[in-house]
C-alpha positions as CSV (number, residue, x, y, z in Angstrom):
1,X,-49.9,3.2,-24.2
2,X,-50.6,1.9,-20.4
3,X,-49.2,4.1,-17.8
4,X,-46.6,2.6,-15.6
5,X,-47.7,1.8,-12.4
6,X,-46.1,2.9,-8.9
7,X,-44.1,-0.5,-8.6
8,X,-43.4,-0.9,-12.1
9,X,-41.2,2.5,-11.4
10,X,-39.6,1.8,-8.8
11,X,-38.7,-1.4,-9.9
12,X,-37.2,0.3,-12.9
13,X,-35.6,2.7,-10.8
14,X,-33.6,0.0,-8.5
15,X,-32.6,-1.5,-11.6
16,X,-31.0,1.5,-13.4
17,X,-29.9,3.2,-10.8
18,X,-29.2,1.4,-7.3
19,X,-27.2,-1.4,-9.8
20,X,-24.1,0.7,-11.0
21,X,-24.4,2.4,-7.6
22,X,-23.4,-1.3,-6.1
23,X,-21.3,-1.7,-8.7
24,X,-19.2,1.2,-8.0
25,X,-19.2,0.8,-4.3
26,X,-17.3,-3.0,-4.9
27,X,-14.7,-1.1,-7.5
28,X,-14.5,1.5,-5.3
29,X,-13.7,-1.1,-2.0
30,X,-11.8,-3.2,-4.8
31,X,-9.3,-0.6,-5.5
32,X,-8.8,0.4,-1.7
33,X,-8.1,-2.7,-0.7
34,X,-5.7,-3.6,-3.8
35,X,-3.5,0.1,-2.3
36,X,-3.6,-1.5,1.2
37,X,-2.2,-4.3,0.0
38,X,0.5,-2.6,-2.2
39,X,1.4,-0.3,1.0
40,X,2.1,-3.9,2.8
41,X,4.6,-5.0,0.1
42,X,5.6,-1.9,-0.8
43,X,6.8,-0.1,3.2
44,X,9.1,-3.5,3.7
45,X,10.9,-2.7,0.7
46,X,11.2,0.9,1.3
47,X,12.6,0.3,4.3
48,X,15.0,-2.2,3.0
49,X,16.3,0.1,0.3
50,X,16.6,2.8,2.9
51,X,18.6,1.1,5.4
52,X,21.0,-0.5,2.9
53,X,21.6,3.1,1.2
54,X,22.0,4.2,5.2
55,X,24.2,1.2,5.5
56,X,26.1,1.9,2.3
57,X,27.1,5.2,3.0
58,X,28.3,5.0,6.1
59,X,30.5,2.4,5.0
60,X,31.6,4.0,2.1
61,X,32.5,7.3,4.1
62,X,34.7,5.2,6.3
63,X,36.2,2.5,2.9
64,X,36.8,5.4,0.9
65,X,39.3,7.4,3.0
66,X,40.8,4.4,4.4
67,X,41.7,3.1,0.2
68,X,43.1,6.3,-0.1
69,X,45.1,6.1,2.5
70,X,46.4,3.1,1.9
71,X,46.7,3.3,-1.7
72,X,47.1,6.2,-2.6
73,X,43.9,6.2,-4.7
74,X,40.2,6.2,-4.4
75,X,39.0,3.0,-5.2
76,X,35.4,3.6,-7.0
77,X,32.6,1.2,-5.9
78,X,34.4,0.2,-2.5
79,X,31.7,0.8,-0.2
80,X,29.2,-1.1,-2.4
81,X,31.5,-4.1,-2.5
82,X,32.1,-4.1,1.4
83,X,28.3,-3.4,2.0
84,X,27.7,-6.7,0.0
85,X,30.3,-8.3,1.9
86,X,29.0,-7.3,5.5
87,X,25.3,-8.4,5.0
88,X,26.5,-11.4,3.1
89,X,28.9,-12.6,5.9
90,X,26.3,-11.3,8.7
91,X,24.2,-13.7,7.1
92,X,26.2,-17.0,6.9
93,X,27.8,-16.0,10.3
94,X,24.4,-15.4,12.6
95,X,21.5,-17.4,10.9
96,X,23.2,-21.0,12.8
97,X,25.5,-22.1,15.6
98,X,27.4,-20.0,18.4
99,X,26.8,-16.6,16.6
100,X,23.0,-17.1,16.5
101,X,23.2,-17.4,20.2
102,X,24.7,-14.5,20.4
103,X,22.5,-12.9,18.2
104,X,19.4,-14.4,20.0
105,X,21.4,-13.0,23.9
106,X,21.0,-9.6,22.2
107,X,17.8,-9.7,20.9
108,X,16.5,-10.3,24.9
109,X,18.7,-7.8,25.5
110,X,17.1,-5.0,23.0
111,X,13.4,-6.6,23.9
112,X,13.9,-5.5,27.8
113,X,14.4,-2.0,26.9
114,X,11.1,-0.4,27.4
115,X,9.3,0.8,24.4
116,X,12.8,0.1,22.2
117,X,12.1,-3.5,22.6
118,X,8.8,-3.8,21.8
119,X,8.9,-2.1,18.9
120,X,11.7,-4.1,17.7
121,X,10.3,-7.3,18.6
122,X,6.9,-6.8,17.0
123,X,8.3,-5.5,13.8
124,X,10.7,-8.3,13.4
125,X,7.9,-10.3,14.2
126,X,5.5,-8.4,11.3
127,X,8.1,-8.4,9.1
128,X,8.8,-12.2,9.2
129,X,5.7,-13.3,9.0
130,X,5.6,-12.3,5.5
131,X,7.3,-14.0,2.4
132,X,7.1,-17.5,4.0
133,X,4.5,-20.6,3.6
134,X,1.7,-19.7,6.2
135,X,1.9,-22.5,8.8
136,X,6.0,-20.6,8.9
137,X,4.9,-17.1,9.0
138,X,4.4,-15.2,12.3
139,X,0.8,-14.7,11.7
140,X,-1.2,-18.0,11.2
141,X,-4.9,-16.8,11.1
142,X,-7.0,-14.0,11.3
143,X,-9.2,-13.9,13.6
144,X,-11.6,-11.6,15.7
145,X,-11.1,-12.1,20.0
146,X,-13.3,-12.1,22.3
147,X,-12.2,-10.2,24.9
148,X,-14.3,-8.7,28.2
149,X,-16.6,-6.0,27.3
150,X,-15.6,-6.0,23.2
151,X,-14.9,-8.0,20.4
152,X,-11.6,-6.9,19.0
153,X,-10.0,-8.1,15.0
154,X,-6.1,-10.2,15.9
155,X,-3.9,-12.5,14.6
156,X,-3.6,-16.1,16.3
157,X,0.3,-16.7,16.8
158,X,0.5,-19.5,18.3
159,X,-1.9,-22.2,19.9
160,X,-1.0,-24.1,22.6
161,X,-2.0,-26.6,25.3
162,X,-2.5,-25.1,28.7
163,X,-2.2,-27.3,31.9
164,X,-2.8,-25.9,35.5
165,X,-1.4,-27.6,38.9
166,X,-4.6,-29.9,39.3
167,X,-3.9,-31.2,35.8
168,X,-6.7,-29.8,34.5
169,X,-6.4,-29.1,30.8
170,X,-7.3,-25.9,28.3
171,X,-6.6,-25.3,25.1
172,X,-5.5,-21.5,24.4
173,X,-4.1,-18.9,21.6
174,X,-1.7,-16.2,22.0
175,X,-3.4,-13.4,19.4
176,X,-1.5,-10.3,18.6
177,X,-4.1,-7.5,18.6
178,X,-2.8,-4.5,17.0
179,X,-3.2,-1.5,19.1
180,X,-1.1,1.7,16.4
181,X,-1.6,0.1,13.0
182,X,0.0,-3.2,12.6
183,X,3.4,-2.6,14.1
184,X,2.7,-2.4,18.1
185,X,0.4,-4.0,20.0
186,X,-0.3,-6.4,22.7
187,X,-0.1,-10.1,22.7
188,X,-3.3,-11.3,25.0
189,X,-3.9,-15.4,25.9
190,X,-7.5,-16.6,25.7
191,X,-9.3,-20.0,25.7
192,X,-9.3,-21.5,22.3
193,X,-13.3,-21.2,22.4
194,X,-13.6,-17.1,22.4
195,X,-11.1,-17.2,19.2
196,X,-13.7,-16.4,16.4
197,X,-12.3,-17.9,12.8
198,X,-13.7,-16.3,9.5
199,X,-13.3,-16.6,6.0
200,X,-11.0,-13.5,6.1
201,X,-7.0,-14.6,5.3
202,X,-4.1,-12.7,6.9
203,X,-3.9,-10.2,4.2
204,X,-7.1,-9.3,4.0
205,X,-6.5,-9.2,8.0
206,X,-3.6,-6.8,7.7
207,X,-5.4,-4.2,4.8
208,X,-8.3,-4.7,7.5
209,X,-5.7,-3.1,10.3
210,X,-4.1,-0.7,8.1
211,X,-7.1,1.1,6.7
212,X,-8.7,1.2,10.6
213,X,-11.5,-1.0,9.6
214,X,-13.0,0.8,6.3
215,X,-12.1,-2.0,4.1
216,X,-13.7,-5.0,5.9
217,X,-16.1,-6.4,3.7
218,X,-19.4,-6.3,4.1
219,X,-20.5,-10.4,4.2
220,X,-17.8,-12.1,7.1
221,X,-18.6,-15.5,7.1
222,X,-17.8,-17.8,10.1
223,X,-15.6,-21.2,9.9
């Protein structure tokens, strides 16, 4: 029987061991990156649940007594019905005419609040830029910025068309870089040019963010 020789074994080698070794790194990213991506769904409905059972309650502990008093009997379910009623009626009342104005007056007056307003502002913003067609959400692309002295991973907002007092003409993005996770950060302008488009989408953008860069994959491709 011929003796293997040096390459012959290390040729062998690679392919019994480095294989499922690759193999189990991909599951391994797989599986972090399908968590990531549950935590994204997962948090907004959390906090939905939370702040309707906040929402219930309270109303309930001021229906409930009120019932009694006026009818001599609790009334089971009260609070639910009335919680139902509120967001239901908040929702035909404020999302067109007068009342959105309103609503829209109070949101500039939350967002000059320092630190309360940005917070609110950028997690309304996160928040609806999911569930909706893409060209609708808040985030349209991700993207990686160049910015002086680094390179930093954003999301383009908004592009629009720049045009200075001699009527010269640039092209520029507003990207949202996230500075704490996903929910604060700073909304910087930059020439259209030093916006860097990939082949990653805004999810895999947003599991990028929330895992502080472990899941980025390891082949990025440029548009």
């Amino acid at each position: 029987m011929r003796a293997r020789s040096y390459s012959e074994v290390i040729r062998f080698s690679f392919g019994v061991t480095i294989g499922p070794m690759t193999a189990h790194r991909s599951l391994s990213r797989t599986i972090r990156n399908k968590f990531i991506a549950g935590l994204v769904i997962v948090i907004p409905i959390v906090l939905t649940v939370k702040a309707l059972w906040w929402l219930f309650t309270y109303v309930d502990s001021l229906a409930a007594p009120l019932a009694l008093r006026i009818l001599g009997r609790p009334i089971p379910g009260i609070g639910f019905v009335i919680t139902l009623a509120v967001v239901m009626l908040a929702g035909m009342l404020f999302s067109s005419g007068p009342l959105q104005r309103l609503l829209h007056g109070l949101e500039d007056l939350v967002a000059s609040i320092p630190v309360v307003g940005s917070v609110y502002g950028t997690t309304k913003k996160v928040l609806s830029g999911f569930g909706k067609p893409e060209s609708q959400g808040a985030f349209k692309r991700f993207v990686f910025a160049r910015l002086p002295g680094r390179t930093t991973p954003g999301f383009v907002t908004s592009t629009f068309r720049f045009t200075r007092a001699d009527n010269t003409t640039y092209e520029l993005c507003a990207v949202y870089i996230p500075t704490n996770h996903l929910y604060v950060g700073d909304v910087v302008v930059i020439p259209e040019e030093d916006v860097i488009d990939t082949d990653l989408t805004v999810e895999d953008g947003v599991g990028i963010i929330l895992s502080a860069g472990s899941s980025m994959p390891r082949n990025v491709v440029e548009k």
